[in-house]
DRENZA-746709 format. One record per residue: z, x, y of N, C-alpha, C in turn; residue in one letter. Coordinates in Angstrom, 2 decimals, padded with zeros to 5 digits. Example, Ala and Ser with C-alpha at 12.3 -4.5 7.8 and 13.67 -1.06 7.14 Angstrom:
BEGIN
+---------+---------+---------+---------+---------+---------+---------+---------+---------+--------+
|     n_z |     n_x |     n_y |    ca_z |    ca_x |    ca_y |     c_z |     c_x |     c_y | residu |
+---------+---------+---------+---------+---------+---------+---------+---------+---------+--------+
|  007.80 |  013.19 | -005.69 |  007.80 |  012.30 | -004.50 |  007.80 |  013.20 | -003.30 |      a |
|  007.08 |  012.85 | -002.25 |  007.14 |  013.67 | -001.06 |  007.87 |  012.90 |  000.03 |      s |
+---------+---------+---------+---------+---------+---------+---------+---------+---------+--------+
! end
This chain:
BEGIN
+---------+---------+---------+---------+---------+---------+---------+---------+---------+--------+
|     n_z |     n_x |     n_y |    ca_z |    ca_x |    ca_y |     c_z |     c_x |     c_y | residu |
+---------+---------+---------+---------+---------+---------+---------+---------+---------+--------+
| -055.23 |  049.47 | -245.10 | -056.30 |  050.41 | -244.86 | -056.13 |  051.08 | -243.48 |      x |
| -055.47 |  050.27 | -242.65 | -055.47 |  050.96 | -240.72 | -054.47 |  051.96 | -241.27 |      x |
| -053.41 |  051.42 | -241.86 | -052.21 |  052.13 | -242.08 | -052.74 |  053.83 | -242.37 |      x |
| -053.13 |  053.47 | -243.86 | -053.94 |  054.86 | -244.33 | -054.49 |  055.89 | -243.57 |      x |
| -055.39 |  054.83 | -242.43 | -055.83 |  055.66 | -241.86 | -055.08 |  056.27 | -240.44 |      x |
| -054.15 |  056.10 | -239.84 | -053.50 |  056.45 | -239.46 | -052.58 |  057.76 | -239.87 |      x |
| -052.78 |  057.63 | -240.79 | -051.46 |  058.18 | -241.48 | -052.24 |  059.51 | -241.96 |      x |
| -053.77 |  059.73 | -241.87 | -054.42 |  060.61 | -242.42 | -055.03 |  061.43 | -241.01 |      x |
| -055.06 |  060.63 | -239.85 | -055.34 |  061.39 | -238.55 | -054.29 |  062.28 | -238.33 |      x |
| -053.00 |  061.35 | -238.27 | -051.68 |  061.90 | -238.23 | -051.45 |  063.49 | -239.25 |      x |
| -051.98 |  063.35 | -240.31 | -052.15 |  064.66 | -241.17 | -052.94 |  065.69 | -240.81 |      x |
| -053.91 |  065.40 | -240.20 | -055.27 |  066.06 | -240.06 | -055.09 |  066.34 | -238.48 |      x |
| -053.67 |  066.37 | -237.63 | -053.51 |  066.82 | -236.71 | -054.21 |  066.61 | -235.27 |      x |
| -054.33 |  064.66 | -235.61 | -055.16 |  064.15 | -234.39 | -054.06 |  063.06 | -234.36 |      x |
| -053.72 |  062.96 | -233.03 | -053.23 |  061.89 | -232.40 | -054.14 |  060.67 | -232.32 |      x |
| -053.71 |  059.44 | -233.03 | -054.20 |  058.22 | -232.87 | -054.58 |  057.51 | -231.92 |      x |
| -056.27 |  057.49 | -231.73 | -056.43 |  056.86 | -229.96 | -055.54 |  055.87 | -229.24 |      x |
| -054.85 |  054.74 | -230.23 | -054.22 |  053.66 | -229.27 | -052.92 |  054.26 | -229.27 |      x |
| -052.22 |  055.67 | -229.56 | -051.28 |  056.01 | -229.08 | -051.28 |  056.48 | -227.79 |      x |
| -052.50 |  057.63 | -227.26 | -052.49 |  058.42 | -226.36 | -053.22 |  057.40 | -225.04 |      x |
| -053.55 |  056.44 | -225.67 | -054.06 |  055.13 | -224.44 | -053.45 |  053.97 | -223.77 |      x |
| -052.30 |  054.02 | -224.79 | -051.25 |  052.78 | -224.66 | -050.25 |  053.08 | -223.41 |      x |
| -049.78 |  052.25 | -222.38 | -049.25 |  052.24 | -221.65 | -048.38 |  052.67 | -221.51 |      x |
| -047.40 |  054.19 | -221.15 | -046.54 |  054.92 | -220.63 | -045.29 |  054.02 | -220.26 |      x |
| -044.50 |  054.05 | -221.11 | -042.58 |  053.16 | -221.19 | -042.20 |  053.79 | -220.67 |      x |
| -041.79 |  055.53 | -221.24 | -040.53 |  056.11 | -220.51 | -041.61 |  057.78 | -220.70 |      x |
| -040.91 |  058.79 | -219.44 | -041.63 |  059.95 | -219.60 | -041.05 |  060.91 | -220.79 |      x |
| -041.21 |  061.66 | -221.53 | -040.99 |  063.12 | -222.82 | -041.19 |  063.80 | -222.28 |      x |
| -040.40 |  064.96 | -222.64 | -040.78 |  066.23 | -222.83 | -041.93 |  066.24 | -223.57 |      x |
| -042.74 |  067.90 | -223.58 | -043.52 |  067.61 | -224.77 | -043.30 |  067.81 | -225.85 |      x |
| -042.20 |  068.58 | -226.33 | -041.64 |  069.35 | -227.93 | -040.92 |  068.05 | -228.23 |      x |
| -040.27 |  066.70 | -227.09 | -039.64 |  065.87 | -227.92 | -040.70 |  064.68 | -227.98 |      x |
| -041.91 |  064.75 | -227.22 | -043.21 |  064.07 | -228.35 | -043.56 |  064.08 | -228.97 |      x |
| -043.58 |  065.32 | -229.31 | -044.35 |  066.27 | -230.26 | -043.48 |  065.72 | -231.56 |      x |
| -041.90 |  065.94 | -231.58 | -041.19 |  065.60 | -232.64 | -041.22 |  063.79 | -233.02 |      x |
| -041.14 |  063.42 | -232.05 | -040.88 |  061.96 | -232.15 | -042.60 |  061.39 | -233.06 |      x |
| -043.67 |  061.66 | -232.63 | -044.87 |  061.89 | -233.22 | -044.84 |  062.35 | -234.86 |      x |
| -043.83 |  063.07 | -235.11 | -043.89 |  063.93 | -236.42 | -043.01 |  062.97 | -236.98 |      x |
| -041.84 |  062.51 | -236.36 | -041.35 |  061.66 | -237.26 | -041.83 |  059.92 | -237.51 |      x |
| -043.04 |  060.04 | -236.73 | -043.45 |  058.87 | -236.86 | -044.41 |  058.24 | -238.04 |      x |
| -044.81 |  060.02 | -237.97 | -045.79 |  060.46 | -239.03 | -045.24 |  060.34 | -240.24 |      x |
| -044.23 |  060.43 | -240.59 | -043.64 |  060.79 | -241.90 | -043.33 |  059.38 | -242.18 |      x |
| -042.70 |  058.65 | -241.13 | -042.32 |  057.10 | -241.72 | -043.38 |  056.49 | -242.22 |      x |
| -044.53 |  056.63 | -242.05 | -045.87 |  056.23 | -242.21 | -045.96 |  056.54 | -243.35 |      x |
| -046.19 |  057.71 | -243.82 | -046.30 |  058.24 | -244.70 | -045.59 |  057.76 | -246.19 |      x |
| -044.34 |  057.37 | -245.56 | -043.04 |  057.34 | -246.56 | -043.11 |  055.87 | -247.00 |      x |
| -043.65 |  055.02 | -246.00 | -043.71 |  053.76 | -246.08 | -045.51 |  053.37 | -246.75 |      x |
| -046.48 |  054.43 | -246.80 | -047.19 |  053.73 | -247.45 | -047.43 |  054.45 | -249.10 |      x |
| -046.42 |  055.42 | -248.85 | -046.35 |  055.99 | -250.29 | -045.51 |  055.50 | -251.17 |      x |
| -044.10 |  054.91 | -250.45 | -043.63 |  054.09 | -251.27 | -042.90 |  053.22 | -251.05 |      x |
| -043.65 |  052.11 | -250.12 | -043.35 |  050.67 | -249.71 | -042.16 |  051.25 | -248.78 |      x |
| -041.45 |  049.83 | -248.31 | -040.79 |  050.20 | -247.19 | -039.66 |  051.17 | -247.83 |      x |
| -039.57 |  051.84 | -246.31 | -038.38 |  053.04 | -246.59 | -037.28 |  052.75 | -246.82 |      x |
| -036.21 |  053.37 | -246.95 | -034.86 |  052.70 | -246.88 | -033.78 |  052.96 | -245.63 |      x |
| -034.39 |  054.04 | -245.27 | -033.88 |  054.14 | -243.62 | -034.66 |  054.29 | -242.51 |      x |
| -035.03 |  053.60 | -241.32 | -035.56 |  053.69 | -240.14 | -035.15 |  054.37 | -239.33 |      x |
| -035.12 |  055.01 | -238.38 | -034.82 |  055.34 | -237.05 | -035.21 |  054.10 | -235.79 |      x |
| -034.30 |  054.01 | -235.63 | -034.27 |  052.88 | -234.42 | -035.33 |  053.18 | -233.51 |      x |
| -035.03 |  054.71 | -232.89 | -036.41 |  055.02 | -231.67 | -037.74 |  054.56 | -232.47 |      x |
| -037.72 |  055.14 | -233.49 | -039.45 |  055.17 | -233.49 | -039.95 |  054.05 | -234.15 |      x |
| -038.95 |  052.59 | -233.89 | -039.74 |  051.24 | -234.02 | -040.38 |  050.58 | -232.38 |      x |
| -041.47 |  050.65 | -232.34 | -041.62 |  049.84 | -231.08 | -042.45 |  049.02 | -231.27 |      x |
| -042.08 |  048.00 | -232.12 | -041.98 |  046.35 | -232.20 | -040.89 |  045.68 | -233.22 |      x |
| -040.09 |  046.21 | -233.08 | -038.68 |  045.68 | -233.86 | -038.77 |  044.15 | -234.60 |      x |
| -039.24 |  043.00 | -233.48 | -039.72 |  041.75 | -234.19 | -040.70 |  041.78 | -235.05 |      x |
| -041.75 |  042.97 | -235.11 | -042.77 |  042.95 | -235.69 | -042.37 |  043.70 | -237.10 |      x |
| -041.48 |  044.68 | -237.44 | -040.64 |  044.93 | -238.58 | -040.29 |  043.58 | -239.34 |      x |
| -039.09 |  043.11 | -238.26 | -038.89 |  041.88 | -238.82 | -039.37 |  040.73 | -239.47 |      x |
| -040.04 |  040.10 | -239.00 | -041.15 |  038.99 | -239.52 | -041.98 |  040.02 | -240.40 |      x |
| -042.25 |  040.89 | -240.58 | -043.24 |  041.58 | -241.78 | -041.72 |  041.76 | -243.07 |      x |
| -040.94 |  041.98 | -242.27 | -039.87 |  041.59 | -243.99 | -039.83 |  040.32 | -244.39 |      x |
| -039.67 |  039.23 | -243.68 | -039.96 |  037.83 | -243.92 | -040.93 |  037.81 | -244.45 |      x |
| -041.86 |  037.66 | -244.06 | -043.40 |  037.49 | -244.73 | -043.40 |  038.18 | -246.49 |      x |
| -043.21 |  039.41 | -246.13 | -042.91 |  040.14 | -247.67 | -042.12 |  039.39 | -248.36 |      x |
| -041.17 |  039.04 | -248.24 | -040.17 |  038.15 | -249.27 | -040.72 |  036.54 | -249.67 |      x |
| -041.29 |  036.00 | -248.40 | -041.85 |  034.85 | -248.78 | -042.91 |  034.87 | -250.02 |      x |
| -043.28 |  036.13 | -250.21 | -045.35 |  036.48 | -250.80 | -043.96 |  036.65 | -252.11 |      x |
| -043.29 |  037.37 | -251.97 | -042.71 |  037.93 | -253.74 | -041.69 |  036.81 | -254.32 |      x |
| -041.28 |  035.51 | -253.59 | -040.45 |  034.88 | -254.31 | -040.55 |  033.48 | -253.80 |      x |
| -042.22 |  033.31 | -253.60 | -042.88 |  031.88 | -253.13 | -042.28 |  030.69 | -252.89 |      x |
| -042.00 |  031.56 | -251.40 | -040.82 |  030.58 | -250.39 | -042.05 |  030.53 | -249.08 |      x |
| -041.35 |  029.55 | -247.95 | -041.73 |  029.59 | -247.04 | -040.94 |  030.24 | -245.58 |      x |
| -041.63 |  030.56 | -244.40 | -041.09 |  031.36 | -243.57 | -039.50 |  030.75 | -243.05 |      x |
| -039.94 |  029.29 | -242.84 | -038.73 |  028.42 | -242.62 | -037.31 |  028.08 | -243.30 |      x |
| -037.65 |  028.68 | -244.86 | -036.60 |  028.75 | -245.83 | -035.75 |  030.13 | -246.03 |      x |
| -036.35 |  031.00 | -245.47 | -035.63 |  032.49 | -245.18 | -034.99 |  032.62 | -244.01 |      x |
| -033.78 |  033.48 | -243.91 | -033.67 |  034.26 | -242.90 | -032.93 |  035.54 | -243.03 |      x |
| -032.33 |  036.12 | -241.62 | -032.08 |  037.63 | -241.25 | -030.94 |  037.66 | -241.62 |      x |
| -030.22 |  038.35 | -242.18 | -029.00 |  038.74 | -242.27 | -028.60 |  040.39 | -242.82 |      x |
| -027.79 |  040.79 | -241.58 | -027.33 |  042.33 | -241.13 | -025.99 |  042.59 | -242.03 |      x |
| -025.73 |  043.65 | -241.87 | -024.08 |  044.30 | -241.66 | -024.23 |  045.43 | -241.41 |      x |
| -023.12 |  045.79 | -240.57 | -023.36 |  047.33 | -239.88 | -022.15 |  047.85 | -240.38 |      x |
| -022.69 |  049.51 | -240.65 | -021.38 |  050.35 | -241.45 | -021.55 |  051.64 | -240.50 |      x |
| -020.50 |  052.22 | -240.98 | -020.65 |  053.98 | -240.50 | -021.57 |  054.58 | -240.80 |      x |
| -022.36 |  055.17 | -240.30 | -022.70 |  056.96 | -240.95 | -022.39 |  057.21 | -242.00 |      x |
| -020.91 |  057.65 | -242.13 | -020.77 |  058.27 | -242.28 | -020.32 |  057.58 | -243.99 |      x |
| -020.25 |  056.53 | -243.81 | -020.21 |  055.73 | -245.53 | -021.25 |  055.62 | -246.09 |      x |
| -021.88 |  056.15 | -245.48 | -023.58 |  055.96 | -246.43 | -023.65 |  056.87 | -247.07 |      x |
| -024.18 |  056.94 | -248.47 | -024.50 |  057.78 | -248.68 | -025.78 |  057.56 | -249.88 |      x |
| -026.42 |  058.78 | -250.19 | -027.93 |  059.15 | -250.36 | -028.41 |  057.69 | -251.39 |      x |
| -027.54 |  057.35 | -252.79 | -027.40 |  056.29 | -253.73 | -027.51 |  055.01 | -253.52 |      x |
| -027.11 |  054.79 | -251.66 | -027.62 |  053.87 | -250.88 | -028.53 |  053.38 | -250.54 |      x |
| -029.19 |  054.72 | -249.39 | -030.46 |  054.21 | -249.31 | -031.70 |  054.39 | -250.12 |      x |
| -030.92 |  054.57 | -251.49 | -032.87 |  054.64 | -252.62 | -032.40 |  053.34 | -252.98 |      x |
| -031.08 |  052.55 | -253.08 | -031.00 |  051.49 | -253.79 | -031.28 |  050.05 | -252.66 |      x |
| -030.76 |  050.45 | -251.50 | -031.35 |  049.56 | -250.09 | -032.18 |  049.27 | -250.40 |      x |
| -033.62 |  050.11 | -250.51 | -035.23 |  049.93 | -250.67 | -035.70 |  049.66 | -251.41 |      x |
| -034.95 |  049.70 | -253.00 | -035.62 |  048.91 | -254.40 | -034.99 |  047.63 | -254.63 |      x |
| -033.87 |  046.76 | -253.48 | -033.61 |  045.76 | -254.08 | -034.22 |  044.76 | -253.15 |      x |
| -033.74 |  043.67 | -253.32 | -034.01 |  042.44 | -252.65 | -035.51 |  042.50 | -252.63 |      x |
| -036.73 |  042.50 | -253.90 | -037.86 |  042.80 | -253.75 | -038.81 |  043.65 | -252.55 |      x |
| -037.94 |  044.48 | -252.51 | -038.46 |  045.72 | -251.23 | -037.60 |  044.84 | -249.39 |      x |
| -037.46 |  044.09 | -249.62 | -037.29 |  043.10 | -248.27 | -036.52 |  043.60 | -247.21 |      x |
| -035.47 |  044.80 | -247.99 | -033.87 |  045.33 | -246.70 | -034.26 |  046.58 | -246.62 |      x |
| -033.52 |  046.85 | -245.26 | -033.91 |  047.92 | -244.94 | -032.80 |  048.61 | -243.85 |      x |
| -032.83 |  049.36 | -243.82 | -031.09 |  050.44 | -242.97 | -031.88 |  050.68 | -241.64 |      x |
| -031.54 |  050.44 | -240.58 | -031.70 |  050.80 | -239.66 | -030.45 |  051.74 | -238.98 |      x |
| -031.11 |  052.60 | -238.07 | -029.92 |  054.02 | -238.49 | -029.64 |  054.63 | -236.51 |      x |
| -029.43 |  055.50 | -236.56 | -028.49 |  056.31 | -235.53 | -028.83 |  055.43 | -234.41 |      x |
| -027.48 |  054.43 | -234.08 | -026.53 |  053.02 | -233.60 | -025.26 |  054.03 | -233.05 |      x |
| -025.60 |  054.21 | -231.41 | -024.16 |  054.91 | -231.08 | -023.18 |  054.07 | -230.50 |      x |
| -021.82 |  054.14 | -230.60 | -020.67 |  052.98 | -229.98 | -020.36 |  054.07 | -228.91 |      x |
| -020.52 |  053.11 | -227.72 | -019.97 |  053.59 | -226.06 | -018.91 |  053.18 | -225.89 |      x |
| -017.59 |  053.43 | -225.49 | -016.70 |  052.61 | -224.81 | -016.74 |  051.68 | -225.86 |      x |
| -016.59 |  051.15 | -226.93 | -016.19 |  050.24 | -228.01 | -015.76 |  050.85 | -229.10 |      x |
| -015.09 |  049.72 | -229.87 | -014.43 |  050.18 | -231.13 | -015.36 |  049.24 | -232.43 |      x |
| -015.65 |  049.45 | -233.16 | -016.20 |  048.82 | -234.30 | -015.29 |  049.09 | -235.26 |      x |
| -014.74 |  047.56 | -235.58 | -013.85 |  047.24 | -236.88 | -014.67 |  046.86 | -238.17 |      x |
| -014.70 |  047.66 | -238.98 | -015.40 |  047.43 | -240.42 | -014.86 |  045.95 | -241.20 |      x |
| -013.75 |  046.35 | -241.13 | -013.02 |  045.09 | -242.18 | -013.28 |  043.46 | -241.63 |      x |
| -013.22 |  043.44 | -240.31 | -013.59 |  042.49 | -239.73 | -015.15 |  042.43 | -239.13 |      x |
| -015.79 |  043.39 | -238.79 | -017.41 |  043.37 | -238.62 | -017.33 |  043.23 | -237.66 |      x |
| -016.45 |  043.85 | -236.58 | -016.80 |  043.10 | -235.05 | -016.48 |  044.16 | -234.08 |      x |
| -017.28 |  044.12 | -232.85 | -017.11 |  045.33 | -232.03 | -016.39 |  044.43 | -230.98 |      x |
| -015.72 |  045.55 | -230.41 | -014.21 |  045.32 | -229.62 | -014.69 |  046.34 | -228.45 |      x |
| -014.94 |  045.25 | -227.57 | -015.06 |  046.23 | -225.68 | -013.46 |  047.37 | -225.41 |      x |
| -013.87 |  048.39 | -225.36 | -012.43 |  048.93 | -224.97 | -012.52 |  048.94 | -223.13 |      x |
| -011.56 |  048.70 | -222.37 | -011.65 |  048.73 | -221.46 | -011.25 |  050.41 | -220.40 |      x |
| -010.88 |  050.91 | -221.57 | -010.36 |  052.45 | -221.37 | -011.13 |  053.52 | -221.88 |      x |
| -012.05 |  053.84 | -221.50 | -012.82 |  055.37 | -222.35 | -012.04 |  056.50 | -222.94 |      x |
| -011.30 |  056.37 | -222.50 | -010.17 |  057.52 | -223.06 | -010.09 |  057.24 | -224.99 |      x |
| -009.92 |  055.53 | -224.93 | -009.55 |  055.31 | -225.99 | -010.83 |  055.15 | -227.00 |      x |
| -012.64 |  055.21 | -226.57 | -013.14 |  054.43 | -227.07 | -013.46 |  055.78 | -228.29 |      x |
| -014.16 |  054.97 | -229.20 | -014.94 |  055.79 | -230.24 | -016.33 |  056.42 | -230.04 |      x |
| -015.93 |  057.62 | -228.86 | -017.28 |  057.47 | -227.96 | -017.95 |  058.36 | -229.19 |      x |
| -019.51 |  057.77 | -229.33 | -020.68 |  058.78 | -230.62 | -020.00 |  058.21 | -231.62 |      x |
| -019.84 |  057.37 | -232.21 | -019.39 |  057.08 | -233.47 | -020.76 |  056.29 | -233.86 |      x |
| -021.51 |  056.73 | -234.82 | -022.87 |  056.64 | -235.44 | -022.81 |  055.34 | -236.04 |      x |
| -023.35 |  054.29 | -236.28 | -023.61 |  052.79 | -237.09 | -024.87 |  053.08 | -237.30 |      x |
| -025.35 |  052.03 | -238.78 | -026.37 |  051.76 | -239.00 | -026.64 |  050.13 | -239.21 |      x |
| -027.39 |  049.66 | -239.16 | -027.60 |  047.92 | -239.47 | -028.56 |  048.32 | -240.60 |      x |
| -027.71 |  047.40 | -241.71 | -028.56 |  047.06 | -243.16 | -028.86 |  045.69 | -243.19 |      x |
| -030.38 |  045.82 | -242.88 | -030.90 |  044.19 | -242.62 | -031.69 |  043.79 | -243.91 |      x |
| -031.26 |  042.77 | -244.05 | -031.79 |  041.89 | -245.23 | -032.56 |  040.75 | -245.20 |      x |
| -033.32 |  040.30 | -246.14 | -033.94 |  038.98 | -245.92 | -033.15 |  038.34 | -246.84 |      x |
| -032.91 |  036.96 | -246.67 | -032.40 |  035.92 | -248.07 | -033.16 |  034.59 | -247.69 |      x |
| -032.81 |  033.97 | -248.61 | -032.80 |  032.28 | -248.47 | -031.85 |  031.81 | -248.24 |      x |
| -032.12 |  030.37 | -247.60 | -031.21 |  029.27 | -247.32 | -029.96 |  029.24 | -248.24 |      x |
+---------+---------+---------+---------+---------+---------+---------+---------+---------+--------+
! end
């Protein structure tokens, strides 16, 4: 019901009081509040129209643990387990291997539970797919600088 209603101020072109009251992290522009706001709006939207989404934007989670444990919790309620018998498990891919067939099928499996978390830039590192592991380059010249990752996080059991 908060959700809803959030999500209907957000429509109706009012900023949500505990947004504009909540304690100041980092300073915006205003056109990239303004946007970051709009896309916050839509995840809202997307997520109470049709359960969780299948891709996030990393910025506009700010409680990442609180994502988390709400996928736990969800999986425990749909396949009457307990919190202690689940856990997290990731894999991170390109960008640029994703594609659209992905993330509608990300979000209808594992009883809604996984979910893509998305634009993951590599600095000065190399990310090996086949092996799953990022590699410090010690040379920028050589690194894969902007090379886009996403983390596809899952819930399972023991």
């Amino acid at each position: 019901e908060k959700l809803h209603s959030i999500v209907a101020e957000l429509q109706d072109g009012y900023v949500p009081r505990h947004l504009y009251t909540a304690e100041v992290t980092s300073s915006l522009k205003i056109d990239e509040w303004c946007k970051e706001m709009s896309e916050q709006r839509d995840l809202l939207h997307e997520w109470l129209s049709y359960g969780y989404p299948g891709k996030i934007k990393l910025h506009l989670l700010r409680n990442p643990a609180g994502l988390l444990y709400a996928l736990k919790e969800t999986f425990c309620m749909r396949t009457d387990n307990t919190l202690d018998k689940v856990y997290i498990d990731f894999r991170v891919q390109e960008v640029t291997n994703i594609y659209l067939p992905d993330l509608l099928t990300i979000s209808k499996t594992n009883f809604g539970c996984s979910v893509m978390l998305s634009d993951l830039y590599l600095h000065n590192a190399l990310y090996t797919e086949k092996s799953s592991l990022l590699e410090f380059l010690p040379d920028p010249s050589a690194s894969a600088h902007g090379k886009r990752l996403a983390v596809v996080v899952t819930v399972t059991k023991d």
